[in-house]
VOPAGU-2260 file (C-alpha; in pm, 1 decimal, decimal comma):
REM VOPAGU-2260
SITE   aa  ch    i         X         Y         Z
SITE  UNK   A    0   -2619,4   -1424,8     939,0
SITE  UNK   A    1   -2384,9   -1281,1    1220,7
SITE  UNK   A    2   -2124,9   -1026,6    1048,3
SITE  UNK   A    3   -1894,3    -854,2    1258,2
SITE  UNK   A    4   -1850,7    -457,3    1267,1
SITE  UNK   A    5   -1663,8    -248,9    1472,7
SITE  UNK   A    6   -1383,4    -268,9    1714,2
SITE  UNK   A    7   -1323,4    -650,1    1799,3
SITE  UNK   A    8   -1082,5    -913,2    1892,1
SITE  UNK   A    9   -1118,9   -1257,2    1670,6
SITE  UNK   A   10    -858,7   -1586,0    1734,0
SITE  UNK   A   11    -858,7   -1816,5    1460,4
SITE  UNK   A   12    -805,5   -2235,7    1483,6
SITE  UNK   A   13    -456,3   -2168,5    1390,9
SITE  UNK   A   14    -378,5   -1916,6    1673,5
SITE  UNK   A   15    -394,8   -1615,5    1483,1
SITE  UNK   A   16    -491,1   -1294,8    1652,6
SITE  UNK   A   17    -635,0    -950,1    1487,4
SITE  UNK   A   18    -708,2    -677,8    1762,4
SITE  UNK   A   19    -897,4    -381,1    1572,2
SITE  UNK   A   20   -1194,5    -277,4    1341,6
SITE  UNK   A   21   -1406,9    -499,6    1147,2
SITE  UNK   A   22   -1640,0    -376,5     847,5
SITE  UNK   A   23   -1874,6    -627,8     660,6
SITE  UNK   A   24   -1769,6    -886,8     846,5
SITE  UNK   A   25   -1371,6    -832,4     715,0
SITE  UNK   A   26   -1067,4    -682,8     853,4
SITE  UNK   A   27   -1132,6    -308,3     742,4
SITE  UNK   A   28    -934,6       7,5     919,0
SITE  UNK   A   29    -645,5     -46,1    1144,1
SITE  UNK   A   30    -578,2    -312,1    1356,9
SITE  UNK   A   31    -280,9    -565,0    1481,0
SITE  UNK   A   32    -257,4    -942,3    1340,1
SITE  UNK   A   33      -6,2   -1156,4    1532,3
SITE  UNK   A   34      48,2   -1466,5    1351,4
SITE  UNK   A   35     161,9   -1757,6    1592,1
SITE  UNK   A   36     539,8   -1777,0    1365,7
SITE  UNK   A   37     621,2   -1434,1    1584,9
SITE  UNK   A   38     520,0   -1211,6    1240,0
SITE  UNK   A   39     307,5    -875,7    1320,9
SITE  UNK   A   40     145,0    -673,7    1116,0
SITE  UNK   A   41       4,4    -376,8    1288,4
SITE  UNK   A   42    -135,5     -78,4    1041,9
SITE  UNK   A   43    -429,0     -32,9     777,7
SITE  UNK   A   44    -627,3    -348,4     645,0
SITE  UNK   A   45    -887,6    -365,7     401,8
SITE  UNK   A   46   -1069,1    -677,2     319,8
SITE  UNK   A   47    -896,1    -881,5     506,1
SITE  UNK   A   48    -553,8    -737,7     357,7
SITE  UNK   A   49    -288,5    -525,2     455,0
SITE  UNK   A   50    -348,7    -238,6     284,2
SITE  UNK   A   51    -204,3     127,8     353,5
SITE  UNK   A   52      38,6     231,5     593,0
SITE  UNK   A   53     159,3     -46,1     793,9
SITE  UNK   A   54     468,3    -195,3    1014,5
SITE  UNK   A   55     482,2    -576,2     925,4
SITE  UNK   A   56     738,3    -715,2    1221,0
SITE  UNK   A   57     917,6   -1101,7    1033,6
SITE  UNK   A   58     985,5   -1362,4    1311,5
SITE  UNK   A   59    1331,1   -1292,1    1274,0
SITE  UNK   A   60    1278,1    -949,7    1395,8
SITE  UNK   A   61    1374,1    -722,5    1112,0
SITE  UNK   A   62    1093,1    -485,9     999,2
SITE  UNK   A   63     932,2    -287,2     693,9
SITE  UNK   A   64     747,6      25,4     743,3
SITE  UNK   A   65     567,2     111,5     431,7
SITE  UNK   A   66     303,5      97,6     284,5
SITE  UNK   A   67     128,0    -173,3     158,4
SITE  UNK   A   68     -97,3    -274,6    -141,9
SITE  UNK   A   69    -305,4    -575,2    -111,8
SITE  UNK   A   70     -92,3    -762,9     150,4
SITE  UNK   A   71     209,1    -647,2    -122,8
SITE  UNK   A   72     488,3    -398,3      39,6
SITE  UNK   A   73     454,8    -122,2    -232,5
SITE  UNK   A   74     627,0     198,3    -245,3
SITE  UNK   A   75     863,1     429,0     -18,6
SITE  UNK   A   76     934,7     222,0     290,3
SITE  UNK   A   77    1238,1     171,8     552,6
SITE  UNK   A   78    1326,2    -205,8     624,9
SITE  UNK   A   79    1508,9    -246,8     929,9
SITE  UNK   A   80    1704,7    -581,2     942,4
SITE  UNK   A   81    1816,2    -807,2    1261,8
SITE  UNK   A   82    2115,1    -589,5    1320,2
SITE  UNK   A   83    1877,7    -266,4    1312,1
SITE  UNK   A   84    2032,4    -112,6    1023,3
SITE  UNK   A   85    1768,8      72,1     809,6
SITE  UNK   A   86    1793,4      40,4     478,9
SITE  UNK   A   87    1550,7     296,6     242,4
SITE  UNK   A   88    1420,9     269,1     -84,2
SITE  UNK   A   89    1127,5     190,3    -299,2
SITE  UNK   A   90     951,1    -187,2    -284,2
SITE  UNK   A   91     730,1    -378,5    -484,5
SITE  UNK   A   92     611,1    -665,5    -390,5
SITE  UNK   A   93     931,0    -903,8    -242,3
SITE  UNK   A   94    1198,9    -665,3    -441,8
SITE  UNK   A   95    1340,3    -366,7    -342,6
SITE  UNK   A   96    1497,7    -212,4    -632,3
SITE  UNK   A   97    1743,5      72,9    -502,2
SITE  UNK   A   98    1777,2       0,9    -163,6
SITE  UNK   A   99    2025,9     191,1      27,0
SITE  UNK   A  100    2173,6     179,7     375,8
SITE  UNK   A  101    1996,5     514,8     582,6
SITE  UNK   A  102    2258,8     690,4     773,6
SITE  UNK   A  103    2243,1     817,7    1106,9
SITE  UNK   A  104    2420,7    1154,0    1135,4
């Protein structure tokens, strides 16, 4: 059986892209997946999930850098929203419990 490993580029049926490194056949290390919506997720995967630190880019445009725990955003991150405010806090999962505006001084 053919298992990919190493640095790669794969397109799947449904116009997904992931540019980056492949272990055991699975998205392992860092890489960039664009999904054809206009999402990006470009940071640390393992099996096949985001996992680390990571920038995941919504359609809309707003942002979270964080890190992530099994394709969950977990932990100290910035979210950036379609205005580019930045707002700071601590997430789990979809909540954000915390969250404050970041100020620019």
């Amino acid at each position: 059986m053919l298992q990919r490993n190493g640095h790669g580029v794969h397109t799947s049926a449904n116009g997904m892209t992931y540019i980056g490194t492949w272990k055991n056949d699975k998205m392992n290390g860092t890489g960039r997946l664009e999904h054809p919506s206009g999402a990006v997720y470009e940071g640390e995967f393992k099996d096949n999930m985001f996992h680390g630190a990571g920038t995941y880019t919504f359609p809309s445009g707003a942002k979270y850098i964080g890190p992530f725990n099994e394709n969950k955003m977990e932990g100290e991150g910035d979210f950036i929203d379609e205005n580019g405010v930045v707002w700071t806090g601590t997430f789990s999962g979809s909540a954000a419990v915390g969250l404050k505006q970041k100020l620019r001084m």
